[in-house]
TIKOL-197477 format. One record per residue: residue number from 1; residue in one letter; chain; x, y, z of N, C-alpha, C in turn. Coordinates in pm, whole numbers, plus 50000, padded with zeros to 5 digits. Example, Ala and Ser with C-alpha at 12.3 -4.5 7.8 and 13.67 -1.06 7.14 Angstrom:
2
SITE:num:residuo:cadena:n_xx:n_yy:n_zz:ca_xx:ca_yy:ca_zz:c_xx:c_yy:c_zz
SITE:1:A:A:51319:49431:50780:51230:49550:50780:51320:49670:50780
SITE:2:S:A:51285:49775:50708:51367:49894:50714:51290:50003:50787
end
This chain:
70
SITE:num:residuo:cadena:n_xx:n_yy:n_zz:ca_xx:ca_yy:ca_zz:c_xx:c_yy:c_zz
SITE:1:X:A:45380:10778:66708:45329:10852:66823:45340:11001:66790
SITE:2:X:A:45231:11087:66848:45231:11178:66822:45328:11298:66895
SITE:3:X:A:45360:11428:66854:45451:11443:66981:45307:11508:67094
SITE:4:X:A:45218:11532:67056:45111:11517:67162:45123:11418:67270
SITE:5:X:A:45112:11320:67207:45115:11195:67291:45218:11177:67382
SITE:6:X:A:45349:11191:67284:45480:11188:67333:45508:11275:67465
SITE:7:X:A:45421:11360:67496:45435:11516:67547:45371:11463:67698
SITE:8:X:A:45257:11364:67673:45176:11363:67772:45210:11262:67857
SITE:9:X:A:45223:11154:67762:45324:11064:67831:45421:11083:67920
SITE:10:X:A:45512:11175:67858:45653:11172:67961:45582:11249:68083
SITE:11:X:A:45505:11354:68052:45490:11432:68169:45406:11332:68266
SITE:12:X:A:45281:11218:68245:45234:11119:68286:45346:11056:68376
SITE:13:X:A:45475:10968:68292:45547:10915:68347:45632:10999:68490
SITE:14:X:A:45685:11099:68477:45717:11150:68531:45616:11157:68695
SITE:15:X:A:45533:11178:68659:45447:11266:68784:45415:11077:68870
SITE:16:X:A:45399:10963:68760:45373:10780:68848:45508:10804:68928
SITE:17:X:A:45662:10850:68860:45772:10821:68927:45744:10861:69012
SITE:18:X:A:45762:11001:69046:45736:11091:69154:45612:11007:69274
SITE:19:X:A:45532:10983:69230:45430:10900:69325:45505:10821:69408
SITE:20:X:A:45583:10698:69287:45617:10570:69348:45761:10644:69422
SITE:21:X:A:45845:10743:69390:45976:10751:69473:45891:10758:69642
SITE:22:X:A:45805:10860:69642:45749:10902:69790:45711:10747:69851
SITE:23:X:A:45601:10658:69789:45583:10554:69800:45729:10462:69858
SITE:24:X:A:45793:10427:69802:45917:10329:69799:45956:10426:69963
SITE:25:X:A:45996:10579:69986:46077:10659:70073:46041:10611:70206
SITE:26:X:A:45893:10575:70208:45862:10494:70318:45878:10366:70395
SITE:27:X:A:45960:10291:70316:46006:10224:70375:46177:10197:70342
SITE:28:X:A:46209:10310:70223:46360:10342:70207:46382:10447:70249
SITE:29:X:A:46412:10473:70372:46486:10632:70438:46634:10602:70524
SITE:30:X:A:46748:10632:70417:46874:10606:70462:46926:10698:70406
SITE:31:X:A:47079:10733:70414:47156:10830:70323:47146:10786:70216
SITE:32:X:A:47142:10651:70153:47161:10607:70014:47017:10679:69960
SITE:33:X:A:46889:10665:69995:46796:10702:69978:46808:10824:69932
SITE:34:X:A:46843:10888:70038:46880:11035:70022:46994:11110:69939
SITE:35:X:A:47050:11026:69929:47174:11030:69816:47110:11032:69637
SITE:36:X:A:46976:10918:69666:46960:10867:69556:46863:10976:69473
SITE:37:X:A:46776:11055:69588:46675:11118:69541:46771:11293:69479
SITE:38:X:A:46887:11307:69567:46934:11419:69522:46998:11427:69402
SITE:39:X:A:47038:11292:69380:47210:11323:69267:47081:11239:69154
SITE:40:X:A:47004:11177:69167:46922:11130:69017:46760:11220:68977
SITE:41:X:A:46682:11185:69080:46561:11202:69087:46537:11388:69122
SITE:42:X:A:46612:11465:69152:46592:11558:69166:46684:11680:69010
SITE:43:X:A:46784:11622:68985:46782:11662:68879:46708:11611:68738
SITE:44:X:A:46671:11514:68748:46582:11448:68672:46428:11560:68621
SITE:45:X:A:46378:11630:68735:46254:11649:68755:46282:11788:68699
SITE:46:X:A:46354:11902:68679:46320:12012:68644:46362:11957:68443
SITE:47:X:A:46505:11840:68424:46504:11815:68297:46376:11780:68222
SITE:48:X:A:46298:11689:68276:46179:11648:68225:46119:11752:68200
SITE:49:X:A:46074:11854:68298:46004:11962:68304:46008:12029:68168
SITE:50:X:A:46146:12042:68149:46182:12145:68043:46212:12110:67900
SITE:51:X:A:46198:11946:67884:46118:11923:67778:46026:11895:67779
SITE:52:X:A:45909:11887:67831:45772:11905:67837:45775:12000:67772
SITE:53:X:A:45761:12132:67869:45795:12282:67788:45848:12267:67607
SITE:54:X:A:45954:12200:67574:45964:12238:67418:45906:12154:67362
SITE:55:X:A:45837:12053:67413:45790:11954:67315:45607:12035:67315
SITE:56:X:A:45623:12103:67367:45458:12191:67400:45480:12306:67290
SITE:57:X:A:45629:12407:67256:45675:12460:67182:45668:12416:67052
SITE:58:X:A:45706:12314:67040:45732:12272:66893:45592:12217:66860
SITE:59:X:A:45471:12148:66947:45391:12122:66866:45269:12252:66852
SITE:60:X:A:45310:12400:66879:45257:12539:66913:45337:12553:66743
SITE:61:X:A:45478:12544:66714:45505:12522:66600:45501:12518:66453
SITE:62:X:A:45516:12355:66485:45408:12241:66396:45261:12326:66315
SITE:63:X:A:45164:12344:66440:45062:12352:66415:45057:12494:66291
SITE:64:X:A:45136:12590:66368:45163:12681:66310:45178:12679:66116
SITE:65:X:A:45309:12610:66144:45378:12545:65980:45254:12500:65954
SITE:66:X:A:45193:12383:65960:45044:12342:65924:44949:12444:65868
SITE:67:X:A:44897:12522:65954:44803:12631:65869:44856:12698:65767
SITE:68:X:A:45003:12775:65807:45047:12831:65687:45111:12732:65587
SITE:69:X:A:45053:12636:65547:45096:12589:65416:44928:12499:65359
SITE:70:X:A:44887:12524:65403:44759:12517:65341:44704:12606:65263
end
């Protein structure tokens, strides 16, 4: 896999979770719910974020190393 791929994917995956948490919230709204979205799913979402970001870095990179060694 490419880290293209790799890149698009997670950010893909990320954004179905996010769908299905709102989805599921509707008929899960309790403290556990609310427990669940703060202490996992909300720190979850800026980590993902911010490898998106370097995996966007490194293949800005890559590409780089690529031309200059041709």
């Amino acid at each position: 896999m490419s880290l293209s791929t790799g890149r698009t994917k997670l950010a893909g995956s990320l954004k179905q979770l996010m769908l299905r948490w709102e989805k599921a919230k509707e008929q899960w709204d309790d403290p556990v719910s609310a427990e669940f979205e703060k202490t996992v799913l909300a720190p979850l979402e800026p980590k993902v974020r911010a490898a998106v970001s370097a995996m966007e870095h490194m293949g800005e990179l890559l590409a780089r190393v690529r031309r200059d060694c041709e």
